[in-house]
N, C-alpha and C positions, 0 to 999 in steps of 0.2 A: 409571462411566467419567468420566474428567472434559469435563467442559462444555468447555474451548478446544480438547482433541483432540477433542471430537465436531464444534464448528465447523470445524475441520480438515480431518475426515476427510470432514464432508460437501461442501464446497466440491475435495476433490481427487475425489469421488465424480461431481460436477457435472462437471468438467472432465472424468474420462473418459468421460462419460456424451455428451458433446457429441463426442466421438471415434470413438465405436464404437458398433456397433449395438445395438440393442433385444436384450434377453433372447427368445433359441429360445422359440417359443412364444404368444410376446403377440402383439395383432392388429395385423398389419405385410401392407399388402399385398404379398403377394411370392409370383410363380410360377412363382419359379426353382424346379431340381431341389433336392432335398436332397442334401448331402454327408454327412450322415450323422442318426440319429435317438436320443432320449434319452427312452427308457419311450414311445415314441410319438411325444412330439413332434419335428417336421425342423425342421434345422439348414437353413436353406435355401443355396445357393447365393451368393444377393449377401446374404446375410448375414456368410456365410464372407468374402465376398470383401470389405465392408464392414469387418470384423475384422481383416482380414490389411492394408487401409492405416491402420489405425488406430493398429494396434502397430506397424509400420514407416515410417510417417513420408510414406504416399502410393504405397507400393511395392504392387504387383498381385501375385498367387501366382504368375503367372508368372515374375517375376524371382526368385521363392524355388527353392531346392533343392529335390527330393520328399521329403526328409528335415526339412526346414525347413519344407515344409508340412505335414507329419504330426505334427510338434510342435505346430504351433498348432492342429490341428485338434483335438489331444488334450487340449488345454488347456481348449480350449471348450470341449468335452464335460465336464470336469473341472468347469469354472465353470458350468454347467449343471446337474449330477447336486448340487452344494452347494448351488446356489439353489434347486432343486426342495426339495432335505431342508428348507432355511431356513422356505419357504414351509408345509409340513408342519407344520413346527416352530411356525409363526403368527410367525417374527421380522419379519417382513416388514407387520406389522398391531402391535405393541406396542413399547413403551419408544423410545429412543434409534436405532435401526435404522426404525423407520417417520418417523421427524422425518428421518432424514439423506435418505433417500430419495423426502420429501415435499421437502425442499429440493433435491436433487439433479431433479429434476421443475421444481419452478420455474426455476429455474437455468435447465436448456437449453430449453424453454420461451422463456423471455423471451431469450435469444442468437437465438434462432431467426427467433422475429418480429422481433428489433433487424437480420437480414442480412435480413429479407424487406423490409422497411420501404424502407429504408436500399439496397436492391440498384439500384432508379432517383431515388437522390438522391442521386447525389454532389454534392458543394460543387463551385460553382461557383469560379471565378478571385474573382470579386471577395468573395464570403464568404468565403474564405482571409485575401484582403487587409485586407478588415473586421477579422476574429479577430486576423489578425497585429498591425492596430494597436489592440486593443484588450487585446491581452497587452502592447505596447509602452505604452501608458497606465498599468499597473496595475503594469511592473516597477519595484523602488525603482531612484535614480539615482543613487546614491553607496553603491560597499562601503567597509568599514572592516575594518584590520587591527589588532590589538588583542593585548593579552597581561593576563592576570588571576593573582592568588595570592586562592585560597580557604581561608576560614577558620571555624572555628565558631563565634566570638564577637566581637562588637561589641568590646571591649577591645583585644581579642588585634589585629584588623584594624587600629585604632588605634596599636597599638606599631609594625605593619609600617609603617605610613603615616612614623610620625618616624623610624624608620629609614631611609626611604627620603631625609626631609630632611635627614638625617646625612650622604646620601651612597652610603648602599648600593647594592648594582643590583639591578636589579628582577630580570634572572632568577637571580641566585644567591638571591635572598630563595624565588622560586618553588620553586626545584626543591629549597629544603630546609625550606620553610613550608606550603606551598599545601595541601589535602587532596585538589584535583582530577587526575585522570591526565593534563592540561598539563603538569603540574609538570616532567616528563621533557626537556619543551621547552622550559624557562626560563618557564611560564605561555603561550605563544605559542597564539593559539586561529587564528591565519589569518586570510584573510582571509572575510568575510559581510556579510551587507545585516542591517538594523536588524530586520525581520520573524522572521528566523532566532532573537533573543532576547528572553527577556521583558521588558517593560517596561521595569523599571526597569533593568535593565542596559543593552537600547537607549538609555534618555533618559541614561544616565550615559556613554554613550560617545559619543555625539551629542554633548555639552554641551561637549568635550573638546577642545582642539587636541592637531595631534599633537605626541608628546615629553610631554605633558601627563602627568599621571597624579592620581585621585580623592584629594584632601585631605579628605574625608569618607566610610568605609565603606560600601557599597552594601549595601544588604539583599536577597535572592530567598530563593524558597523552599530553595536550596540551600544557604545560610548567604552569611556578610559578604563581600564582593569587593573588594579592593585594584582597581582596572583604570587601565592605561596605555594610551592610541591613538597607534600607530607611522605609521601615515598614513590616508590615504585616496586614492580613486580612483572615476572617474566608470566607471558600469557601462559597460559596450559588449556592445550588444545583437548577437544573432546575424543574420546574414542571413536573407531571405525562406525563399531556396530551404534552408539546413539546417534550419528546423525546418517545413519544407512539409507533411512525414509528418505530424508531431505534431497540426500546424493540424487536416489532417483530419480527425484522433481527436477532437480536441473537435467542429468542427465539428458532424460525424456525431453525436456525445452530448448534444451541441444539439437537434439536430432528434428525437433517437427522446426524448428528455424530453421534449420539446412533447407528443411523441403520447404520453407515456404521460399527460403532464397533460390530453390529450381524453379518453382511454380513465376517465379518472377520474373528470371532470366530467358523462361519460354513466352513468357506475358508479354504484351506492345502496352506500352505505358508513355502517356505522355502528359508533360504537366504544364499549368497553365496557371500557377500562383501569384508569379513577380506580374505579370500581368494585369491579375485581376484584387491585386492589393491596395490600388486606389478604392477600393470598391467596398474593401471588407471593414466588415464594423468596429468601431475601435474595441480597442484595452481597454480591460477594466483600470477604471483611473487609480491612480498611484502605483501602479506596477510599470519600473523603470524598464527601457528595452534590453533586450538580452536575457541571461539567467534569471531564472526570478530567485525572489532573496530567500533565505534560507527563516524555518519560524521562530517565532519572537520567544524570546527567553521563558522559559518556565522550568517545572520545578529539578531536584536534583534528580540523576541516574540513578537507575533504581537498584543497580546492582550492589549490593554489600561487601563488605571485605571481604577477602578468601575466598570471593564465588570464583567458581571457573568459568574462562570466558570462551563461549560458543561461536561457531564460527557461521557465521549465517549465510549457507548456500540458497538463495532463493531462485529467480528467473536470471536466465544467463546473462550478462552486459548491462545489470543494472545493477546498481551499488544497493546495499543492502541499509535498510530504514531503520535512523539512531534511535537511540532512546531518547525524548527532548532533557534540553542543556542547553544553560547559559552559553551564549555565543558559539550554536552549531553552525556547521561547514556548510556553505552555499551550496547548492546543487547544481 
């Protein structure tokens, strides 16, 4: 099986896992009746009924049909009678199937204790106002709109450049030189903050008034880059109260990482990697060692002129996920 659909399939594993109840049978205190039983073991009642808001989104079997109920009860039994056989069968102790299900376990596990934690600490007013100005410190101040023709070689980039001294325009050069999917748009990649690309194409369009355009070919890993900067403009941050929701989510991912850095520091941990690296199965091939590369060019930013740019408070200490762009920033 491959290894990305088995990370796949155990993270959607986790997710219904944290939706719907326990497998008929495991030790679950519960003294409700049974609605029905499989080789002996009961289906209990708020199991069933655990089941029926899980797959409908909160809805009780009261608001289902008797016919609506009968389907999902039959289901379960269905998904029951398979996981008995599985278990039989030992899938459930061997290969790929006991890792997904080892993961699936930590997963809601650790969701579980993050709402018990987290249930009498909400963020306060002024730890909102904290986070808000401490994403307001951290957003860049200036987007840039920009337009680029890409090319494969150092030479090649250099001819488009004195043609451009000639006279020519920049997006008729793009849309019938360039080798990026810009090219459609005359090179036009929109507007983005400096973060959004790598290096060198950040410092080469920083460096730029606008109207400007690079008199010396820009090198990335994506090949040589003609780039022109059409303007710029001062970010405008969003108000308090719309990204209030978001504050929170960090907020909250703040605090349950404090605890899980206690939960650590009380923990005996010890590791056994460098060790057993002779041993571990390689890299998927063409992935060089170290960071892995950043994704292959596709289309422009989707953000329009005069939008306002949002500041994206997501999970704390991870940088926040571009929109794709011609030669984004490695990771």
């Amino acid at each position: 099986m491959n290894h990305s659909r088995i990370a796949l399939l155990a993270l959607m594993l986790a997710a219904l896992a944290a939706c719907q109840p326990k497998t008929a049978g495991t030790a679950v205190n519960d003294n409700s009746p049974a609605v029905a039983t499989v080789n002996g073991a009961p289906i209990s009642r708020n199991f069933y009924d655990f089941y029926i808001k899980g797959i409908t989104g909160g809805k009780s079997p009261a608001d289902l049909t008797a016919e609506q109920r009968g389907i999902a009860l039959d289901n379960l039994i269905r998904a029951q009678v398979v996981a008995e056989q599985a278990t039989r069968d030992g899938l459930d102790r061997s290969g790929d199937t006991a890792y997904m299900l080892e993961l699936a376990r930590l997963n809601v596990l650790q969701q579980a204790t993050e709402e018990r934690y987290l249930k009498d600490r909400q963020p306060t007013e002024q730890e909102l106002r904290a986070e808000y100005e401490t994403q307001l410190a951290a957003m860049p101040k200036t987007e840039y709109h920009a337009r680029h023709i890409l090319v494969a070689t150092e030479p090649f980039a250099q001819k488009i450049i004195e043609r451009l001294d000639k006279g020519e325009k920049f997006d008729a050069l793009a849309k019938s030189e360039s080798m990026d999917s810009s090219k459609n748009n005359g090179g036009d990649l929109g507007w983005f903050t400096p973060g959004r690309m790598v290096p060198e194409f950040a410092g080469a369009v920083m460096a730029l008034k606008p109207g400007e355009y690079t008199h010396k070919p820009v090198q990335t890993q994506y090949g040589w880059h003609v780039i022109q900067l059409l303007e710029t403009r001062e970010v405008t941050p969003p108000p308090f109260d719309q990204v209030r929701q978001r504050l929170v989510q960090v907020v909250q991912a703040k605090k349950f990482r404090l605890y899980q850095d206690e939960l650590l520091r009380n923990a005996k941990v010890e590791k056994f990697l460098d060790k057993t690296v002779g041993n571990a199965a390689p890299s998927a091939p063409g992935k060089p060692p170290g960071n892995p590369p950043a994704a292959p060019p596709a289309a422009p930013p989707a953000a329009a002129p005069g939008a306002a740019a949002t500041p994206p408070p997501a999970a704390p200490a991870t940088a926040p996920t571009p929109t794709p762009a011609p030669a984004p920033k490695k990771n």
